[in-house]
C-alpha angles and dihedrals in degrees: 000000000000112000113244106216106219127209105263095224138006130346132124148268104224135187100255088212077195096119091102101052110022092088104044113097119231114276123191118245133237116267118255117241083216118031110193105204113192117217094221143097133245081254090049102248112135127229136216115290103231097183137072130216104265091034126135109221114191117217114282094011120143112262107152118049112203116231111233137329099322098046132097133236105239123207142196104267086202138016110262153103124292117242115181141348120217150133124279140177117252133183117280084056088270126133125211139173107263134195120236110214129195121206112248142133136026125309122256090202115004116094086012128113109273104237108215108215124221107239115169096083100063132106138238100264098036084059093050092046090057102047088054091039089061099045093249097112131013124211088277099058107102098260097148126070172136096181126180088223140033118189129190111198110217094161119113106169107152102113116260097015118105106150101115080045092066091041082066101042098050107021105042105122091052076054093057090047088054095040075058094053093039083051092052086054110044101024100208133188093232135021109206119184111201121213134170112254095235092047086102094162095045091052088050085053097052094054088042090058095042093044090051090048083046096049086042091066089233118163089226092236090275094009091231121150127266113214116198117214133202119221133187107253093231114139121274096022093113090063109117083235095059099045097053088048094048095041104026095029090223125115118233104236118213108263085017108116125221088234092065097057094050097250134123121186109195117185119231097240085049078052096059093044095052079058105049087046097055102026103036091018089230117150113222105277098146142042131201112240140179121218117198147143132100096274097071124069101225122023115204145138117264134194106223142184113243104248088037096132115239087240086069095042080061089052096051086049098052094265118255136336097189123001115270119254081209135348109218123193098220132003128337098253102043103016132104126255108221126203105192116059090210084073100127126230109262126201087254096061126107106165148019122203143194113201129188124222073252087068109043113069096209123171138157114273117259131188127279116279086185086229088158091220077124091060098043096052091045110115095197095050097244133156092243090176098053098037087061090044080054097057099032084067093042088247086142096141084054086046096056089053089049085060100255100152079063089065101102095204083249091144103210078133112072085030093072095035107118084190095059090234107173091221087158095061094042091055091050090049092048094053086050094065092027088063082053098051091050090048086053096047087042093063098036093061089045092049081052085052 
């Protein structure tokens, strides 16, 4: 029998509430009449607007040019003409300039023949240059080996959310292709593949799909061997810092990169997506998302263009049975209330959810009862409780040596709290001022020089 890897400390067992969705395969959306494309990074930095009031942009065509090595590459989700050009509100309480794009004009790609490039033959560089080239990876992303270790991320264990679930169960041998590429380029000692444990159809799908490249006589890009590798599904396993401490035995330490210890995690949908821009060529215009909560009529999993409004995400779903308490762009624990249902779909985005008054356990904050459920659940073995009375206090100097910049936002925290405590945003509020405080003193220490 296959070991099951388990979390070392902390972590929670969680109501899936994926019973709904799990089970329905990926359909594709319907395309907005108006995509609103952001020109901003998952970080929130924004990019070069490429593109002027008036213009035709072709699918697929260039119209957001990242600044410098830590930027992406952003592309028109449909052909069209360009509208208008303004700033909007997005999740994460930014704003960014966005561009409004009008359906017009033929595909370049939809309803064509998908071409099916040969790979295997490139080189280094030229893979490198297409993965930048089509906005799936910047000049940050760990494109160069070798590596000791390659993981491919298969967990998904926010509640509701199963997106990444049906990636595995339906594309995985477009996964394998991209594990291959991802292999060319980083050259590492060992592949490893994580699963949850109970994720039965997505591990069938992993041997069907080896077997058949097997059967099929490939080299498999550097022929090295893929491991795949059973987890625990306890909230928050699938973190990168969890897996390299479960598969490399090593802690990440804040300011302490993932390069320099040799290691490289790699999520399944990136996966897919390393796959589409080197074998089909195709820049990332879409993302696969679940919708899900009470409050819609029919929870699926879409795939969207990235800029379809979230208005139009409720339509293709059969609108709403009861009115949301909160719509949140991504899971429960680490994803983003909106306020606005003309939020576009961004290419960070897994899931949207509708959630009733029925599923939100909202109460007014009490004090602290120091019933240490907080310490207990913490993954990372922190003191929650006293890193919030810290910075409460604006103790944040005392915070950072309390290990504060190790807390991971996972929020298992706040989720046990019978006081309703918001620690996580405490925490967010109190690295905030913390990075500050380490600039200050930064400059401080270089003007003495």
């Amino acid at each position: 029998m296959n070991r099951v890897f388990r979390l070392p400390r902390g972590g929670l067992y969680l109501n899936s509430q994926k019973d709904s969705v799990k089970d329905l395969p990926i359909r594709n959306a319907v395309l907005p009449p108006i995509a609103v494309v952001p020109m901003v990074q998952p970080d929130g930095n924004e990019v070069s607007c490429l593109v002027n009031v008036g213009d035709f942009v072709p699918e697929g065509g260039l119209i957001g040019k990242g600044k410098g090595k830590h930027s992406l590459h952003i592309h028109a989700p449909i052909p069209g003409t360009v509208r208008d050009i303004r700033r909007i509100p997005l999740p994460k309480g930014i704003e960014a300039s966005a561009v409004f794009i009008e359906l017009g004009g033929e595909f370049d790609r939809l309803g064509k023949k998908e071409v099916v490039y040969p790979w295997r033959s490139l080189s280094h560089r030229e893979l490198k240059t297409l993965l930048i080239e089509k906005g799936i990876a910047d000049g940050s992303f760990p494109l160069d080996g070798p590596v000791e270790l390659l993981l491919i991320n298969g967990m998904e264990l926010e509640p509701y959310v199963c997106s990444r679930y049906r990636i595995l169960v339906e594309r995985f041998d477009a996964i394998l292709e991209g594990i291959r590429i991802l292999q060319k380029l980083l050259d590492p000692a060992r592949t490893l593949v994580v699963l949850e444990d109970r994720a039965q159809q997505a591990q069938k799908s992993f041997w069907t799909s080896l077997s058949k490249e097997q059967m099929q006589d490939k080299e498999g890009g550097s022929g090295k061997e893929i491991e795949l590798v059973q987890l625990e599904g306890k909230y928050p396993a699938g973190d990168a810092e969890q897996l390299v401490r479960i598969f490399f035995h090593q802690n990440v330490e804040p300011g302490r990169s993932l390069v320099e210890m040799g290691v490289t995690v790699v999520e399944v949908d990136t996966t897919l997506s390393v796959y589409e821009g080197v074998a089909l060529r195709k820049p990332l215009m879409e993302r696969i998302i679940t919708v899900g909560g009470k409050a819609i009529k029919r929870p699926a999993n879409l795939k969207v263009r990235i800029g379809t409004p979230i208005i139009d995400i409720i339509t293709e779903c059969g609108g709403l049975v009861h009115p949301p308490l909160k719509v949140v762009c991504g899971g429960p624990f680490r994803g983003f209330g909106i306020f606005d249902l003309r939020t576009p779909v961004t290419r960070d985005i897994s899931g949207i959810l509708f959630l009733t008054k029925d599923e939100i356990h909202s109460s007014a904050r009490t004090p602290c009862i120091n019933c240490g459920k907080c310490i207990e659940v913490c993954p990372e073995g922190l003191h929650p409780a006293k890193l919030f009375k810290l910075i409460d206090h604006g103790y944040f100097r005392e915070a950072l040596d309390d290990s504060l910049m190790r807390c991971t936002e996972c929020g298992c925290c706040s989720f046990v709290c019978p006081a309703r405590i918001p620690l996580v945003q405490g925490f967010q509020v109190g690295k905030l001022h913390a990075a500050k405080l380490l600039h200050a003193n930064s400059s401080k220490d270089q003007s003495h020089g």
